[in-house]
C-alpha positions as CSV (number, residue, x, y, z in Angstrom):
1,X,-0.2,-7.3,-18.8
2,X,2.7,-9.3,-19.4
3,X,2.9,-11.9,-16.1
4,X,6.5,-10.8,-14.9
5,X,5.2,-7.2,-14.9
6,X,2.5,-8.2,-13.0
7,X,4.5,-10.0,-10.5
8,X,7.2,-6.9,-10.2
9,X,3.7,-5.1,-9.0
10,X,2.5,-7.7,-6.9
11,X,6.0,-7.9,-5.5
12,X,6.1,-4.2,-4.9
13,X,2.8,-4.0,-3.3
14,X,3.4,-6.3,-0.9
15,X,7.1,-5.1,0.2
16,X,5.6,-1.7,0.4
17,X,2.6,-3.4,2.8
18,X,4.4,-4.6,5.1
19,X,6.9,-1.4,5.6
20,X,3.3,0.2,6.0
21,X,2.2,-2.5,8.8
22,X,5.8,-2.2,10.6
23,X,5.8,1.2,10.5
24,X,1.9,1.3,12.0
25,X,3.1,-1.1,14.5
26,X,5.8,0.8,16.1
27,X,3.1,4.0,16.4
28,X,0.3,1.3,17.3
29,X,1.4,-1.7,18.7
30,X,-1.0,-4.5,17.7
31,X,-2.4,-3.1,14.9
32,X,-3.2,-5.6,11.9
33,X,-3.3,-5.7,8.4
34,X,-6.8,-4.9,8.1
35,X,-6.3,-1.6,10.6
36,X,-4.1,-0.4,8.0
37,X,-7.0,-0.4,5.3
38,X,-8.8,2.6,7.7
39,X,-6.3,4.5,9.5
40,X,-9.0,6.8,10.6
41,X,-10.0,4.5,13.4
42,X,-6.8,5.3,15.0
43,X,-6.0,8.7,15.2
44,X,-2.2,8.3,16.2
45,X,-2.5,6.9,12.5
46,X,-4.3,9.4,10.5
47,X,-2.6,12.6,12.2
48,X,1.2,10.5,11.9
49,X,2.5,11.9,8.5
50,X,4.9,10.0,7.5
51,X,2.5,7.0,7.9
52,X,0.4,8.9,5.9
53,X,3.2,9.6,3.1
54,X,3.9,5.5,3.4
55,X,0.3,5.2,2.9
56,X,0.0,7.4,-0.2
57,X,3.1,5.4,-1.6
58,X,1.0,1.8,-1.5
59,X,-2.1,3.5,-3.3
60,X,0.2,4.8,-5.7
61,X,1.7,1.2,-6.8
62,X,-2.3,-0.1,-7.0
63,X,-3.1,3.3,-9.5
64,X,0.0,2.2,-11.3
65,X,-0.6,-1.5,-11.8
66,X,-4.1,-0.7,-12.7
67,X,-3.0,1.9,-15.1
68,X,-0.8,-0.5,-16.9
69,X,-4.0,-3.4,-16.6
70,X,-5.9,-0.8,-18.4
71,X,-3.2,-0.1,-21.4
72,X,-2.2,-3.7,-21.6
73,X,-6.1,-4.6,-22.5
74,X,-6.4,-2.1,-24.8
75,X,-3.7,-3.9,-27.0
């Protein structure tokens, strides 16, 4: 993968990680970065959906930048 595309993905992940954590916080106060990773410990997280829709966006950008890692080595 060319190193700008995967610094637009890195970039992306980690904008889209923190909007996660803020909007965790504000349903959770003191929740961390690592309470993010299982949202099932906290129920206010796992039943909130737009959390939940936030969530889904994040593992999206992951399947997408290993998608592209995948077609970039097969070049």
């Amino acid at each position: 993968m060319s190193k700008r595309l995967d610094e637009l993905f890195n970039e992306l992940i980690e904008l889209q990680e923190k909007k996660l954590l803020k909007l965790a916080s504000s349903i959770v106060p003191n929740v961390t970065p690592d309470d993010i990773l299982q949202p099932n410990d906290y129920p206010e997280l796992e039943n909130h959906s737009f959390f939940r829709y936030e969530e889904g966006v994040l593992k999206g950008l992951y399947s997408a930048k290993m998608a592209a890692l995948a077609e970039f080595k097969k070049d």
